[in-house]
N, C-alpha and C positions, 0 to 999 in steps of 0.2 A: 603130751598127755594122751591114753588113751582110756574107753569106757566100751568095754564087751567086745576086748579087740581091736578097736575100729578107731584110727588117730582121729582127734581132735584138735582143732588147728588154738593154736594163743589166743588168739582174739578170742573164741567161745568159751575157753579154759578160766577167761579171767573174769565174765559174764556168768558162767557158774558158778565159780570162788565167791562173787558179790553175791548173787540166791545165796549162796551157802549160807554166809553170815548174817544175811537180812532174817534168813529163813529161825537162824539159830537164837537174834535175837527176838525175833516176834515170839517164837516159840514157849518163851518163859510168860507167855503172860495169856496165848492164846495155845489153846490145844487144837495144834495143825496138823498131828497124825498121830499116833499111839504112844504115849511118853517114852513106852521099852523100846521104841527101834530109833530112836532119838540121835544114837549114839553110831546107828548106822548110817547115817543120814546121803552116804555118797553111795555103798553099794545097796541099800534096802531100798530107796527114795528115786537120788537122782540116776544112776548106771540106770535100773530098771526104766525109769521113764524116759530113758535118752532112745532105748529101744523102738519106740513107736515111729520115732524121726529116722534112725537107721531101717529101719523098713520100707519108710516112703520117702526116700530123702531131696522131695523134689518143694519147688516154690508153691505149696496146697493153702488151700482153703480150709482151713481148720474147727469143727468145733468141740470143745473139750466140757464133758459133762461130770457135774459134781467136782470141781476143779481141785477145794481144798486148800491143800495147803500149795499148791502147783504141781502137783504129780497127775498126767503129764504134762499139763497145758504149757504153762511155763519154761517146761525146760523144751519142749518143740518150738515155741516162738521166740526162745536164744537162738537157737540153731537156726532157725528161720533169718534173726537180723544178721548169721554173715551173709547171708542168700541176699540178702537187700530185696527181698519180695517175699511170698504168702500172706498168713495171717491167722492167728488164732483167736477165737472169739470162746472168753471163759467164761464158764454157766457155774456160778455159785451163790446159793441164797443167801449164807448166813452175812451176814454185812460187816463183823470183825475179817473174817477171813479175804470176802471182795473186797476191803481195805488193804489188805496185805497184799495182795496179789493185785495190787492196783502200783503200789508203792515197786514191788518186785519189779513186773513192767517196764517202768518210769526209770528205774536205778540204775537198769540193767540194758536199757535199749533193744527189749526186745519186741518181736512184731506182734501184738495184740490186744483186745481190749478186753476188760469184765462187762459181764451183764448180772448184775442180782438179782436174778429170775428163781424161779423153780424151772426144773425142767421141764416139766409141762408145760410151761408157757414159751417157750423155745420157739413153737412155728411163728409165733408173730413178730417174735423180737430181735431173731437173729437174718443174714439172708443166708442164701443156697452156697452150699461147702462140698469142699471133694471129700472129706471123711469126718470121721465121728471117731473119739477116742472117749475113754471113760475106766478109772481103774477105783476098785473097792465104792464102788458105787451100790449096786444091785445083783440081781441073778439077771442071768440070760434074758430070760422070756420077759422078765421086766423094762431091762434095757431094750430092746427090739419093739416091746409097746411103746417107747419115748420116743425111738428115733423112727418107727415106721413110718410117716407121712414123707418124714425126708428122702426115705431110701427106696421104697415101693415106685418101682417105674424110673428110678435114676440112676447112675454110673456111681454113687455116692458106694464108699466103702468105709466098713466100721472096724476097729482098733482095740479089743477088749482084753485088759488083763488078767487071766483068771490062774486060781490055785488049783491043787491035785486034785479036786473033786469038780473040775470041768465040764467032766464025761456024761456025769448026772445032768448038768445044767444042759448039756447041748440036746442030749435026749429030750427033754421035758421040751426046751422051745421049738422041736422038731415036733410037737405036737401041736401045736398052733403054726407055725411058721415053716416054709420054703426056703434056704436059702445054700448060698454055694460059702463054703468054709474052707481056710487053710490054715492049720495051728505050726503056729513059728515056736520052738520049745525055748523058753526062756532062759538068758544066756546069765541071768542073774543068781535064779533060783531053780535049784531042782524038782521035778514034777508040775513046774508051773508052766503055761506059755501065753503067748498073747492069738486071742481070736483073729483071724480075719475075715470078716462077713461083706459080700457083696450078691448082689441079684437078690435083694430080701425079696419075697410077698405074701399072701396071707394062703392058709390053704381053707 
């Protein structure tokens, strides 16, 4: 099997088939992500969130914000259980959903826990992570106020999914915020790509 190119070994192939169907049955009774992409569910959902693991594809610290329906948290901490090390720690309030993604985890053997937080409540709940992922969450500048206390003065690097109108977002948080950027063009979608933020701090 491969996803954006990049083979993917059986063992993880058959841990995403299990999401799949978990995913597809939660789906009919819980709204995990926008009914219309429902149908896309391998290339719109999981290829796209497999992206963030392909970028840093090493045994990390993970913490995944506004998790949802597991895009990306989940499918990073599949790929993480062939690694037999990291760890992703999923930040979702709503308590149907940290149900789902508790079960997904569990079914699927892979490395992570929930936390039913609001994101703001993150500093006290979660501990210290080598990165930060987050997709259809916020704008920029919003995200960057969640995760600044984590990032300001650490090696910590953030993972942001954004659509064609990026440009605006990175603009505006370059008016509060410092930081060093590399946009990977997404191999999913065209004019998308994922952020990579590190050296955040305030100006």
């Amino acid at each position: 099997m491969q996803l954006n190119g990049k083979s993917v070994s059986r063992e993880t192939q058959e841990r995403l088939e299990h999401f799949a169907r978990l995913f597809q049955k939660w789906a009919k009774s819980i709204n995990l992500v926008a009914p219309s992409t429902l149908d896309e569910l391998w290339t719109r959902h999981i290829a796209d969130s497999a992206q963030i693991f392909q970028l840093a594809p090493r045994p990390l610290r993970w913490m995944d914000l506004g998790s949802g329906g597991g895009f990306p948290g989940v499918i990073t901490a599949i790929f993480l259980a062939e690694l037999q090390d990291g760890w992703v720690h999923l930040v979702e309030s709503n308590q149907k959903k940290a149900a789902f993604l508790r079960v997904a985890l569990n079914e699927t053997g892979a490395r992570g826990s929930v936390h039913a937080v609001r994101v703001e409540d993150t500093d006290v709940s979660i501990p210290a992570c080598d990165c930060i992922s987050a997709r259809a969450l916020a704008e920029l500048n919003q995200l960057l106020a969640y995760i600044s206390q984590r990032m300001i003065g650490t090696e910590t690097r953030a993972f942001f999914h954004k659509g064609r109108d990026y440009a605006a977002e990175v603009d505006k948080a370059r008016g509060r915020w410092e930081f060093d950027l590399i946009k990977h063009p997404s191999a999913v979608e065209a004019d998308s790509v994922i952020l990579e933020i590190s050296n955040l701090r305030r100006r």
